[in-house]
Backbone as CSV, one residue per row, in Angstrom:
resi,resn,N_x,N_y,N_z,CA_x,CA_y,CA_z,C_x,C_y,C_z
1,UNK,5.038,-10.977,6.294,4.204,-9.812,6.478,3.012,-9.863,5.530
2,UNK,2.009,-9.420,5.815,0.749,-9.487,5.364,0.507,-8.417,3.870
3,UNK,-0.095,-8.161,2.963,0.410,-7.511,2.048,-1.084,-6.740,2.068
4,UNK,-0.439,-5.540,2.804,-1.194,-4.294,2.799,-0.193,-3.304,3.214
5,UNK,-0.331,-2.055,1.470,0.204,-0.792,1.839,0.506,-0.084,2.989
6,UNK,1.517,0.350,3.625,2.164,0.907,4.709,1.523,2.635,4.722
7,UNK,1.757,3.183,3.351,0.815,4.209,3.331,-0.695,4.849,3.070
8,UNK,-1.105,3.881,2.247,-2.722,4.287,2.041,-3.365,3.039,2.831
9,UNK,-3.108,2.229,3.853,-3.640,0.922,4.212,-4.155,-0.031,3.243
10,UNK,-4.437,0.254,2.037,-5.090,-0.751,0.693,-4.600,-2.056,1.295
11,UNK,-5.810,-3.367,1.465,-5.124,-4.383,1.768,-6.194,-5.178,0.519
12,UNK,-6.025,-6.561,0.337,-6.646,-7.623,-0.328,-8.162,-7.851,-0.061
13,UNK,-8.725,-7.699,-1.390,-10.363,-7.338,-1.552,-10.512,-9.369,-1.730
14,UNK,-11.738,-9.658,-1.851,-12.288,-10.697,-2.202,-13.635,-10.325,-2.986
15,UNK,-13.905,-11.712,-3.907,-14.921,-11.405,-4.787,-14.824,-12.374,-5.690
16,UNK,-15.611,-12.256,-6.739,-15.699,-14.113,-7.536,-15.064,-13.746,-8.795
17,UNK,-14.727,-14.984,-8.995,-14.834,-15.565,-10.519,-16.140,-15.732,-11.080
18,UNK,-16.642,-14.947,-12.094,-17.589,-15.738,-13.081,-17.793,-16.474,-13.901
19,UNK,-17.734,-17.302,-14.379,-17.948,-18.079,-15.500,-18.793,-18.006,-16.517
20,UNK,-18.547,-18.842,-17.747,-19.838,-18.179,-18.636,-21.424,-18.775,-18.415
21,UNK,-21.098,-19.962,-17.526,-22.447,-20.311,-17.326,-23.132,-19.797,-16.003
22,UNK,-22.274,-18.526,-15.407,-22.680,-17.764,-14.217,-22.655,-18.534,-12.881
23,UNK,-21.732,-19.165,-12.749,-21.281,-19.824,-11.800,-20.207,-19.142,-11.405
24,UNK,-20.193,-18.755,-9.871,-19.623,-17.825,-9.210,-18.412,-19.133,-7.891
25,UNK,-17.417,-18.315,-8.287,-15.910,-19.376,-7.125,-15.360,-17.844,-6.657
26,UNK,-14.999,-18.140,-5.451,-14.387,-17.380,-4.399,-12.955,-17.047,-5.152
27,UNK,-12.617,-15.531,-5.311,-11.133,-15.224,-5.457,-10.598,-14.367,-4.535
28,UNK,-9.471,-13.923,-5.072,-8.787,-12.529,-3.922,-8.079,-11.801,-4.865
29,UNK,-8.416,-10.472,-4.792,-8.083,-9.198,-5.709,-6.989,-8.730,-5.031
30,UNK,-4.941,-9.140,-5.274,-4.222,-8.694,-4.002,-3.604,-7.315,-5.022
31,UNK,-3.454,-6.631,-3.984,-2.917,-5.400,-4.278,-1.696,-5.318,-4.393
32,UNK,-1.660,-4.095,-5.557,-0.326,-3.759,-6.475,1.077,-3.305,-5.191
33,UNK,1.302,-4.108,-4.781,2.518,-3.913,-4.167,3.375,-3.798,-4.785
34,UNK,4.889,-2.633,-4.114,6.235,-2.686,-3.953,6.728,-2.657,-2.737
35,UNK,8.379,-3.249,-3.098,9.095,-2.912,-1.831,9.681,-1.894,-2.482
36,UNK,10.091,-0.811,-1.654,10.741,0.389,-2.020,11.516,0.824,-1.140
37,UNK,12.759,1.255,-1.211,13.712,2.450,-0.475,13.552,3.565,-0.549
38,UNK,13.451,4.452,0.207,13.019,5.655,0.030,14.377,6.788,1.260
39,UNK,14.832,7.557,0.367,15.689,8.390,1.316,14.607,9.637,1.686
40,UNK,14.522,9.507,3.350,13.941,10.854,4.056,14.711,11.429,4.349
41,UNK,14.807,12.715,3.845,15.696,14.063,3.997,15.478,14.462,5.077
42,UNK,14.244,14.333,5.764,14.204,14.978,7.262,14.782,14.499,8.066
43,UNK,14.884,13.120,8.659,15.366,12.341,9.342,16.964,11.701,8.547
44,UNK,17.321,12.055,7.512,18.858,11.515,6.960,18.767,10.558,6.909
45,UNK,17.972,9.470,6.801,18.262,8.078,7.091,17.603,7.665,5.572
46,UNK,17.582,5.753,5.339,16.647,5.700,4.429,15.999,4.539,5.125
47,UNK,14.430,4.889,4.168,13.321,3.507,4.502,12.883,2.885,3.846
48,UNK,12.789,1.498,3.717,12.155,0.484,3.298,10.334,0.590,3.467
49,UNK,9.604,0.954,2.558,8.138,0.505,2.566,7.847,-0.403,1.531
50,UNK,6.893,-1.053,2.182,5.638,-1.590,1.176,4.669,-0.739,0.646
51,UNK,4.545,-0.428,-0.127,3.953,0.356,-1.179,3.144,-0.155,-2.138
52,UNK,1.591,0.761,-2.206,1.266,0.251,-3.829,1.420,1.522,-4.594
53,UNK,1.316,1.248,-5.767,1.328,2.300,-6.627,0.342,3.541,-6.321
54,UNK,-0.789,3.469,-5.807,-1.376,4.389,-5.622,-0.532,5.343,-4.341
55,UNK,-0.063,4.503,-3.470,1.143,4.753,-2.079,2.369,6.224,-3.571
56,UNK,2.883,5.614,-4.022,3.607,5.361,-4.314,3.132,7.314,-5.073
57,UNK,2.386,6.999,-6.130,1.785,8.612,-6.574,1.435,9.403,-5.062
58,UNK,0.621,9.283,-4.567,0.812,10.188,-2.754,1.942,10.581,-2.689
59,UNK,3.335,9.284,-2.349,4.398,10.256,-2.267,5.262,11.089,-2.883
60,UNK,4.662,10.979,-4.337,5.372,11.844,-5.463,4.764,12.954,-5.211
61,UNK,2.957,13.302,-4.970,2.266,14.392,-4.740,2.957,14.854,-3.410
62,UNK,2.783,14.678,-2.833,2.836,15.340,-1.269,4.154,15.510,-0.525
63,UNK,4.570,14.712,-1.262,6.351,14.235,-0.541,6.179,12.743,0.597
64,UNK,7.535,12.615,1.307,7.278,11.506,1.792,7.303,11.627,3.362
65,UNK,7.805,12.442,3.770,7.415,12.952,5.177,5.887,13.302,5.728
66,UNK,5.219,13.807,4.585,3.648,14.310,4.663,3.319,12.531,4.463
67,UNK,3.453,11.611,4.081,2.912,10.775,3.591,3.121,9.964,5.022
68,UNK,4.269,9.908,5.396,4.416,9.584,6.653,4.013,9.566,7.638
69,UNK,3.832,10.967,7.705,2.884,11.186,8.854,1.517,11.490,9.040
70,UNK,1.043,11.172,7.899,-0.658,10.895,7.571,-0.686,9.628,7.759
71,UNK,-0.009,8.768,7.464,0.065,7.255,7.717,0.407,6.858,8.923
72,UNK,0.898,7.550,9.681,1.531,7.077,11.291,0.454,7.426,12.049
73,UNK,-0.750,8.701,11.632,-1.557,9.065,12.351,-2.963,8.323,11.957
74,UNK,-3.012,7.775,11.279,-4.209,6.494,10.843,-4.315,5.760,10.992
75,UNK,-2.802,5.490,11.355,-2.753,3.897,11.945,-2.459,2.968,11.047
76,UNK,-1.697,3.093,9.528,-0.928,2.123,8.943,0.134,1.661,8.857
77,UNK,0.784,2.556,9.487,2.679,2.472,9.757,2.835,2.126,11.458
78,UNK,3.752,0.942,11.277,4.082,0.564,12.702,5.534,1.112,13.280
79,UNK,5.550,1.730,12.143,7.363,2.485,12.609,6.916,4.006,12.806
């Protein structure tokens, strides 16, 4: 699987290396992923996301059902 957040979509930026003599090389900035379990009380069940930390504060703010379904309606969650 490709490593982009399930809830905020955050996927892998690109951008350089500098050097000191300002010589610029191609990198990739990958994002702070987790895998996480998460028990949803609404549905009784539990779920597995990919998560970044920023994912991760959302669902502490909001809960994880709201997070859910802001994410199912954006189009980052395929479940």
């Amino acid at each position: 699987m490709s490593k982009i957040c399930q809830i905020t979509g955050k996927k892998a930026m690109v951008g350089n290396n500098v050097a000191h003599s300002n010589k610029r090389t191609k990198r990739k900035f990958d994002v702070n992923l987790f895998s996480k379990k998460f028990y949803w009380v609404e549905q009784d069940c539990w779920v597995t996301l990919k998560v970044s930390a920023a994912g991760l504060r959302l669902i502490n703010k909001v809960g994880l059902d709201a997070a859910i379904r802001d994410a199912a309606q954006n189009g980052f969650l395929n479940a």
